[in-house]
matplotlib code that plots the C-alpha trace (Angstrom):
import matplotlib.pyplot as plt

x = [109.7, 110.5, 110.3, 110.2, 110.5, 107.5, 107.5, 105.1, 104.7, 104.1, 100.9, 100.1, 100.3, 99.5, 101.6, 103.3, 102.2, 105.7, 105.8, 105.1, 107.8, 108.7, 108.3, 109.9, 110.4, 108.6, 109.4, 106.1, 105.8, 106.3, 103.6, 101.8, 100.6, 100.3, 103.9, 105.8, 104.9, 101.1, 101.0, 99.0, 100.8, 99.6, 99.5, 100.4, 103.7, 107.3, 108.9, 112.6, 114.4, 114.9, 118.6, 118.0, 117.6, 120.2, 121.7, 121.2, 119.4, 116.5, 116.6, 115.2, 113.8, 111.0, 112.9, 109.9, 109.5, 113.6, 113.4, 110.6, 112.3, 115.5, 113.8, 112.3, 115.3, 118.4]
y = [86.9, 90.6, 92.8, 96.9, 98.8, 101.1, 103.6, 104.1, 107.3, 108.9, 110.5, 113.9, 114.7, 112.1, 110.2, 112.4, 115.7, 117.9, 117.4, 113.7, 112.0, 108.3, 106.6, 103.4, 101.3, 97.8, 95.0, 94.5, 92.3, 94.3, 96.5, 95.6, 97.3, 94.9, 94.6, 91.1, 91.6, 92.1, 96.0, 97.8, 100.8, 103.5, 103.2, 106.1, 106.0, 106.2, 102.8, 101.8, 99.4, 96.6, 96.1, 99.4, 97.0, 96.7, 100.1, 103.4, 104.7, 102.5, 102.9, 102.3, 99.0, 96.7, 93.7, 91.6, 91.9, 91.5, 87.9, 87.2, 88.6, 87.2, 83.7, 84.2, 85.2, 83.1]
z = [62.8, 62.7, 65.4, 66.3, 69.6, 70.3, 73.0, 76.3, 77.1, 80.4, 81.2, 79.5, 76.4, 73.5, 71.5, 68.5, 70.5, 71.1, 75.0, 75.0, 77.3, 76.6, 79.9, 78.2, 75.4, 74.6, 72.0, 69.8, 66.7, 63.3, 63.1, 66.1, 69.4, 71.4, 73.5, 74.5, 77.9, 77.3, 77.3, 74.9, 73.0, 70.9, 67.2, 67.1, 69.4, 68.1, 67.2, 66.6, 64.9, 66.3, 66.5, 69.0, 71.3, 74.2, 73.2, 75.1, 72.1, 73.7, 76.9, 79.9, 78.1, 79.4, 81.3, 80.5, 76.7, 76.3, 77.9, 75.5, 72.9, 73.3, 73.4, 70.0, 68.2, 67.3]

ax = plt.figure().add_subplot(projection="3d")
ax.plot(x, y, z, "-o")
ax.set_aspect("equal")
plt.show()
């Protein structure tokens, strides 16, 4: 199954808009919005890689949807 980090943003300004500030970064299912740990993201909110994961590119990082994640991946 392939995977991509989306970002939760902190309230104000929307997704995409120039001082939208990423509050922190979930694990969702490729092309989903709908994060590990239950949270509902954007569509429209930046996503990363996967391998992003556990690197400070991605952080702070959702502790809940990295156990998940780590459980689905070999």
């Amino acid at each position: 199954m392939e995977h991509e980090l989306r970002a939760e943003y902190e309230e104000g300004p929307a997704p995409g808009e120039r001082d939208a500030e990423i509050r922190i970064w979930h694990m969702v299912r490729l092309d989903g919005t709908t994060a590990m740990c239950g949270r509902e993201l954007s569509p429209g909110a930046a996503t990363k890689p996967a391998d992003a994961w556990g690197t400070p590119e991605a952080e702070p990082f959702c502790h809940s949807c990295g156990a998940l994640y780590l459980r689905e991946v070999p």
